[in-house]
C-alpha positions in Angstrom: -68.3 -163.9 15.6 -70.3 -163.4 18.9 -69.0 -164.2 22.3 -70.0 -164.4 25.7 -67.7 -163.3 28.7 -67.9 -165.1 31.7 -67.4 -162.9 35.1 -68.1 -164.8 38.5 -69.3 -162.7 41.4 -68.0 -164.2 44.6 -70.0 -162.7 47.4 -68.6 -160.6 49.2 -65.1 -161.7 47.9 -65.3 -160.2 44.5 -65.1 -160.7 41.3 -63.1 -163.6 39.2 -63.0 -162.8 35.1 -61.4 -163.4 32.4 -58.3 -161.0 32.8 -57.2 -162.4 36.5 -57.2 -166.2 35.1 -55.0 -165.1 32.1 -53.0 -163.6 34.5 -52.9 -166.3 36.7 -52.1 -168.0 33.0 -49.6 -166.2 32.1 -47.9 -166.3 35.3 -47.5 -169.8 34.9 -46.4 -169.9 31.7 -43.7 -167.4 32.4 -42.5 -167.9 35.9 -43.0 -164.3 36.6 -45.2 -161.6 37.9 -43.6 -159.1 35.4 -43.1 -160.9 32.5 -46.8 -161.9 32.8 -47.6 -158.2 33.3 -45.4 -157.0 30.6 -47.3 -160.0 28.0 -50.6 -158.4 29.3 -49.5 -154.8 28.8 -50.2 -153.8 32.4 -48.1 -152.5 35.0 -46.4 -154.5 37.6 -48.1 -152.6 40.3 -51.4 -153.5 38.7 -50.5 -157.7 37.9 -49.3 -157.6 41.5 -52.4 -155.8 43.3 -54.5 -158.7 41.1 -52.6 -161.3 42.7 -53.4 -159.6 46.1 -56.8 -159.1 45.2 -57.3 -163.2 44.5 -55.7 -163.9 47.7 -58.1 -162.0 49.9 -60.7 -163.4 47.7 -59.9 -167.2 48.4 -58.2 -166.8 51.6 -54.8 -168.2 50.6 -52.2 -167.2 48.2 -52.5 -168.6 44.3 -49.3 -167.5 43.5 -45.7 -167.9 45.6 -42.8 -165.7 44.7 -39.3 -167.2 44.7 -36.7 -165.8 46.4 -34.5 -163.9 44.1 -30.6 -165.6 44.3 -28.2 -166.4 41.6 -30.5 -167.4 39.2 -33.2 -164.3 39.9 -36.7 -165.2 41.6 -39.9 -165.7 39.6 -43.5 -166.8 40.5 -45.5 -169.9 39.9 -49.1 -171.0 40.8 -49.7 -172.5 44.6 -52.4 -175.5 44.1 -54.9 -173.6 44.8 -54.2 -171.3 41.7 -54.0 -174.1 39.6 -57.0 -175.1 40.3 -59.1 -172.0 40.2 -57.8 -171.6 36.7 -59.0 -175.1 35.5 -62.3 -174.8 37.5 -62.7 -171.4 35.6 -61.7 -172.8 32.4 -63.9 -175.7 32.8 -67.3 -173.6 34.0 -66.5 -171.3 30.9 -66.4 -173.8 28.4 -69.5 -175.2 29.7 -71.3 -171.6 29.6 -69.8 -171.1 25.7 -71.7 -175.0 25.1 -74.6 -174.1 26.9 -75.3 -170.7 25.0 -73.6 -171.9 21.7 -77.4 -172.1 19.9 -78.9 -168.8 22.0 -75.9 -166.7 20.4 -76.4 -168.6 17.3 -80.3 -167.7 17.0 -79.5 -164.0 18.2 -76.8 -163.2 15.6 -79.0 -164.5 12.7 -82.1 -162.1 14.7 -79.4 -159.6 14.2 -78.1 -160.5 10.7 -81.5 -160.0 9.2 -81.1 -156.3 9.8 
Protein backbone atom coordinates (compact mmCIF):
# COMPACT_ATOMS: atom_id res chain seq x y z
CA UNK A 1 0.00 0.00 0.00
CA UNK A 2 1.53 3.44 -0.96
CA UNK A 3 1.82 6.35 1.35
CA UNK A 4 2.64 9.80 1.46
CA UNK A 5 4.50 11.50 4.52
CA UNK A 6 3.76 14.83 5.33
CA UNK A 7 6.82 17.09 6.63
CA UNK A 8 6.08 20.97 7.14
CA UNK A 9 8.99 23.32 6.75
CA UNK A 10 8.56 26.23 9.05
CA UNK A 11 10.83 28.94 7.83
CA UNK A 12 13.34 29.50 9.60
CA UNK A 13 11.83 27.60 12.59
CA UNK A 14 12.19 24.18 11.28
CA UNK A 15 10.78 21.37 10.57
CA UNK A 16 7.32 19.66 12.03
CA UNK A 17 6.83 15.75 10.88
CA UNK A 18 5.34 12.97 11.62
CA UNK A 19 7.69 11.67 14.55
CA UNK A 20 7.38 15.06 16.78
CA UNK A 21 3.38 15.00 16.56
CA UNK A 22 3.50 11.28 17.72
CA UNK A 23 5.53 12.36 20.23
CA UNK A 24 3.64 15.11 21.11
CA UNK A 25 0.88 12.02 20.95
CA UNK A 26 2.29 9.96 22.87
CA UNK A 27 3.07 12.36 25.53
CA UNK A 28 -0.37 12.89 25.94
CA UNK A 29 -1.53 9.72 26.08
CA UNK A 30 1.03 8.74 28.74
CA UNK A 31 1.55 11.69 30.88
CA UNK A 32 5.22 11.47 30.40
CA UNK A 33 8.21 12.43 28.53
CA UNK A 34 9.78 8.98 29.18
CA UNK A 35 7.21 6.73 28.85
CA UNK A 36 6.44 8.46 25.50
CA UNK A 37 10.16 8.02 24.63
CA UNK A 38 10.43 4.54 25.88
CA UNK A 39 6.84 3.70 23.52
CA UNK A 40 8.90 5.34 20.55
CA UNK A 41 12.07 3.52 21.31
CA UNK A 42 14.19 6.71 21.59
CA UNK A 43 16.16 8.03 24.29
CA UNK A 44 14.97 10.43 26.86
CA UNK A 45 17.61 12.86 25.94
CA UNK A 46 16.39 12.62 22.34
CA UNK A 47 12.19 12.95 23.23
CA UNK A 48 13.29 15.80 25.47
CA UNK A 49 15.60 17.79 22.97
CA UNK A 50 12.27 17.31 20.50
CA UNK A 51 10.25 18.97 22.92
CA UNK A 52 12.93 21.81 23.12
CA UNK A 53 13.21 21.91 19.54
CA UNK A 54 9.17 22.64 19.08
CA UNK A 55 9.40 25.21 21.65
CA UNK A 56 11.93 27.41 19.90
CA UNK A 57 10.02 26.57 16.85
CA UNK A 58 6.55 28.09 18.05
CA UNK A 59 7.89 30.40 20.59
CA UNK A 60 6.14 28.82 23.59
CA UNK A 61 6.22 25.57 25.32
CA UNK A 62 3.74 22.56 23.99
CA UNK A 63 4.49 20.52 26.66
CA UNK A 64 4.63 21.44 30.78
CA UNK A 65 6.31 19.10 33.08
CA UNK A 66 4.78 18.53 36.55
CA UNK A 67 6.55 18.79 39.46
CA UNK A 68 7.63 15.54 40.71
CA UNK A 69 5.93 14.95 44.63
CA UNK A 70 4.24 12.02 46.14
CA UNK A 71 2.65 10.85 43.31
CA UNK A 72 5.89 11.47 40.70
CA UNK A 73 5.73 14.33 37.97
CA UNK A 74 4.69 13.62 34.33
CA UNK A 75 3.98 15.84 31.22
CA UNK A 76 0.95 16.87 29.39
CA UNK A 77 0.29 19.13 26.27
CA UNK A 78 0.03 23.20 26.94
CA UNK A 79 -2.88 24.38 24.48
CA UNK A 80 -0.78 25.27 22.12
CA UNK A 81 0.41 21.56 21.76
CA UNK A 82 -2.86 20.40 21.44
CA UNK A 83 -3.47 22.26 18.95
CA UNK A 84 -0.56 21.87 16.63
CA UNK A 85 -1.22 18.20 16.82
CA UNK A 86 -4.92 18.55 15.54
CA UNK A 87 -3.88 21.21 12.99
CA UNK A 88 -1.22 18.60 11.86
CA UNK A 89 -3.62 15.83 11.90
CA UNK A 90 -6.13 17.79 10.09
CA UNK A 91 -3.62 19.24 7.15
CA UNK A 92 -2.46 15.50 6.84
CA UNK A 93 -5.64 13.95 6.27
CA UNK A 94 -6.44 16.53 3.82
CA UNK A 95 -2.99 15.86 1.83
CA UNK A 96 -3.71 11.81 2.06
CA UNK A 97 -7.53 12.91 0.38
CA UNK A 98 -6.05 15.24 -1.94
CA UNK A 99 -3.34 12.68 -3.39
CA UNK A 100 -5.60 9.54 -2.71
CA UNK A 101 -6.23 9.14 -6.84
CA UNK A 102 -2.35 10.49 -7.82
CA UNK A 103 -0.96 7.48 -5.56
CA UNK A 104 -3.63 5.45 -6.90
CA UNK A 105 -2.83 6.10 -10.69
CA UNK A 106 1.09 5.83 -9.91
CA UNK A 107 1.00 2.45 -8.12
CA UNK A 108 -1.13 0.87 -11.02
CA UNK A 109 1.90 2.88 -13.50
CA UNK A 110 4.05 0.90 -11.21
CA UNK A 111 2.08 -2.42 -11.00
CA UNK A 112 2.19 -2.85 -14.75
CA UNK A 113 5.93 -3.61 -14.44
Amino acid sequence: MPSLTLRLYLDPKGRLGHGKVELLEQIAATGSISAAARSMEMSYKRAWDLVEELKEMFGKPLVAAKTGGKHGGGAELTPIGEEVVRQFRDMERAVNEAAAPHIRALQAEADRR
